[in-house]
N, C-alpha and C positions, 0 to 999 in steps of 0.2 A: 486424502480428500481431493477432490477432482472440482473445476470451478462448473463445469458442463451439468452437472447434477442441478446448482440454483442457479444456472441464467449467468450474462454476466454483471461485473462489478462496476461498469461504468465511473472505471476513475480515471480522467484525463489528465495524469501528471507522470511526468518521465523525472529521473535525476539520471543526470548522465555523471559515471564515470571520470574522475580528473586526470587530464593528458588522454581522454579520445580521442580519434581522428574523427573528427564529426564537419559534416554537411548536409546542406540543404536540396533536396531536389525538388523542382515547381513543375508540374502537370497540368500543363493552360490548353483548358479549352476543350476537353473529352466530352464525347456522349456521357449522358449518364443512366447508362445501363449497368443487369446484372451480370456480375463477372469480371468485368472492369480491375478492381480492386486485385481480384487471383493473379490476371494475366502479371500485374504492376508486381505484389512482392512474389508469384512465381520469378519472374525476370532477375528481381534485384537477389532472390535465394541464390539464387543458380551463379551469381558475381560473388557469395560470400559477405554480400551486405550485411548488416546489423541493421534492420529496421528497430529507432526508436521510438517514433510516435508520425501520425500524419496525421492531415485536417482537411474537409472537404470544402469550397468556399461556399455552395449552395445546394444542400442536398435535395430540394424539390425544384431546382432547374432543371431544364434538359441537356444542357451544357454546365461541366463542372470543374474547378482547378484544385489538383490534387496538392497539397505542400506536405515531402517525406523529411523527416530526419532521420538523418543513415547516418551509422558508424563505418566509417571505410576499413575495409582490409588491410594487411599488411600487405600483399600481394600488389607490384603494379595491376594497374588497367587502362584499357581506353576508354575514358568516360564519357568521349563523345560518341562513340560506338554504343555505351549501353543507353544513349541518352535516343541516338537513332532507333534502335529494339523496341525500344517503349513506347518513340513516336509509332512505328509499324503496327504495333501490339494492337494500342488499343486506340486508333487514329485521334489523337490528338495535335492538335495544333501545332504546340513547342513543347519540348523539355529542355529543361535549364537547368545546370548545377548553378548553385550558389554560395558563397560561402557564410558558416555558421553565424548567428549572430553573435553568441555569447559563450565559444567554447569553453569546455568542463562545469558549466553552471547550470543549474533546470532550466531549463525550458519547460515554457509556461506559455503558453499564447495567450489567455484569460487572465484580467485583475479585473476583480480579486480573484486567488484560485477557490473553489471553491469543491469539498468532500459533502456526498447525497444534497447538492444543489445548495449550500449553506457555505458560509464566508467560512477560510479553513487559514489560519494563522500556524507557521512553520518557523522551529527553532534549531539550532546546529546543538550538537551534543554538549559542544563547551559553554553555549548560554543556561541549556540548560542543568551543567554540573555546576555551574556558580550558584545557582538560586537551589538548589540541592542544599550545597555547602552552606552559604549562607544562611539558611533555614535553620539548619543544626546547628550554625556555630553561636546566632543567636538565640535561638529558644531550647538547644540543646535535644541530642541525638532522642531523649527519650519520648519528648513531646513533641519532633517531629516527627517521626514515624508515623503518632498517631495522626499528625496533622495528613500526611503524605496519605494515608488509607484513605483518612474521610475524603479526601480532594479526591482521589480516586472511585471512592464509591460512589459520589453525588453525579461524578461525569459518568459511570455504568447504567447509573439509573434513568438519566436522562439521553443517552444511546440508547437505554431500549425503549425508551416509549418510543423516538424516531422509531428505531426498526419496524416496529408493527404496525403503527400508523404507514410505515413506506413501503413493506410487504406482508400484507393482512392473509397474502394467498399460502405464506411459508408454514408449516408448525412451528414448534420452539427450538429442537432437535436443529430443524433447517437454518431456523435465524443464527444458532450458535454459532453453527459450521462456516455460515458466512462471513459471522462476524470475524472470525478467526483466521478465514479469509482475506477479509480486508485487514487486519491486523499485519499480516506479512504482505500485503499490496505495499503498505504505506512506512514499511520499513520497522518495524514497532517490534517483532518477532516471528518465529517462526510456529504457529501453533499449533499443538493435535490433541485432539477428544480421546482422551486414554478411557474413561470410563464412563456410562451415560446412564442412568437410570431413573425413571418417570417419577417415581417415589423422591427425588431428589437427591441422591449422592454422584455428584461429578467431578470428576479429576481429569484437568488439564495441563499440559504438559509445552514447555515453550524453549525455542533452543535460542541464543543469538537475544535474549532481549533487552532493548534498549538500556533499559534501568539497570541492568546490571551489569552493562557493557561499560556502562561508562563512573561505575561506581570501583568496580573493579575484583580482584580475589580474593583484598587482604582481611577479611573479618570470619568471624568463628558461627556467627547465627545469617537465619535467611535476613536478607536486606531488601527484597522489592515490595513495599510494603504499597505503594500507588498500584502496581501492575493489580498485588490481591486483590486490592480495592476495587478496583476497575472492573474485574472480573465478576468479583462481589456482586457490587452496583446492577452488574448487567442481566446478570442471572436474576437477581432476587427482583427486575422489572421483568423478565420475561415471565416466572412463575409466579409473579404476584406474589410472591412469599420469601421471609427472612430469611439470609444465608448466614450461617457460620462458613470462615473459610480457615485452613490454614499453608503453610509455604512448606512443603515438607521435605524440596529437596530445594536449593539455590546454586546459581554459578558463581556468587559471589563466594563462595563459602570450599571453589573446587567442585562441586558438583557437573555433571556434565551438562546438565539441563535443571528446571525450576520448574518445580509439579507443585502444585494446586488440588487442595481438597476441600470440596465444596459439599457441602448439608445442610438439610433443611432444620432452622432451628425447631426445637420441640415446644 
């Protein structure tokens, strides 16, 4: 899957890495022309920079201040040397190293952060292996699962109306690939469309995903019974029509991966 096919993802959220070498570099006062942007991470490639995210402070001025967050090399350098290069480059004002605000933790310059222009609420694995555990250890494994699907499928259902309401220009085929897309943007899994068929039977395939990263190997059947769901959910709004799904491989279970078999109910 390649992101260039649908456009981009427009997700402004970085998580950096704990124990980066992370800094700030400020670009006061540029033209705001095209090209601008190349000349800046040609420059910082060529030092072995890790560009993780920048911000523009006024993009319909004619003067504009660039803020990069870079992961530094291992490599010395001379920073005030590539700090001179960049002033050359692209005749700005000043460049300034700065130091990080908040090393190893997101960076976020927007509150709230916000995923397709909507308030987007963010949980660490271990909040949310408590409320997992907690779920089953009160209502017990077998009625949570179902609880964990429907939770899953009502958020699928309501992702896809966003979707088409937010790209009416994509087919279904396209919104999937996005979605699947943004699914590994946002750290959730790594997705691929193993099988596609207009008639309705599709199997998806996911490596690394959350649910069952942090649930773990030790059990004998599939356990992501949210992810199904969710998958469920999403399909059966894009096609307007009921899914059967089932999990027919899982990492919890040793599997190498967690495939997804989706059909149109009869």
């Amino acid at each position: 899957m390649r992101t260039d096919e649908y456009g981009s993802l427009d997700i402004p959220l970085v998580i950096d890495k704990i124990g980066s070498r992370l800094r700030g570099l400020v670009i006061k006062n540029l033209e705001n022309a095209p090209g601008q942007g190349e000349k800046i991470f040609s420059i910082l490639r060529k030092y072995d920079f890790n560009i993780l995210s920048y911000l523009a402070s006024n993009v319909a001025g004619k003067e504009i201040t660039i803020y990069v967050c870079i992961e530094l090399p291992e490599k010395k350098l001379e920073y005030e040397k590539v700090a001179a290069e960049l002033r050359s480059a692209t005749g700005a004002e000043e460049v300034v190293w700065e130091d990080y605000p908040v090393p190893g933790f997101s960076h976020q310059p927007f509150f709230p952060i916000s995923c397709f222009s909507k308030r987007g609420v963010f949980f660490s694995n271990s909040v949310l292996r408590a409320l997992f555990e907690g779920v089953k250890k009160k209502l017990g494994a077998s009625v949570a699962k179902i609880l964990f699907y429907h939770m899953g499928r009502m958020g699928g259902l309501n992702r896809a109306c966003e979707v088409k309401r937010e790209r009416p220009d994509l087919t279904i085929k396209q919104l999937l690939i996005r979605f699947l897309l943004t699914g590994y943007a946002f750290g959730q899994y790594i997705g691929e469309l193993i099988e596609w068929s207009e008639k309705g039977r599709i199997v998806i395939r996911t490596r690394r995903n959350w649910e069952s990263a942090f649930l773990g190997r030790d059990y004998n059947e599939p356990q992501c019974h949210f992810t199904r769901g969710f998958l469920e959910g999403f399909l059966s709004g894009l096609f307007k029509k009921e899914f059967a799904s089932r999990e027919t491989k899982c990492e919890c279970i040793g599997d190498e991966y967690c495939e997804f078999v989706f059909e149109v109910r009869e």
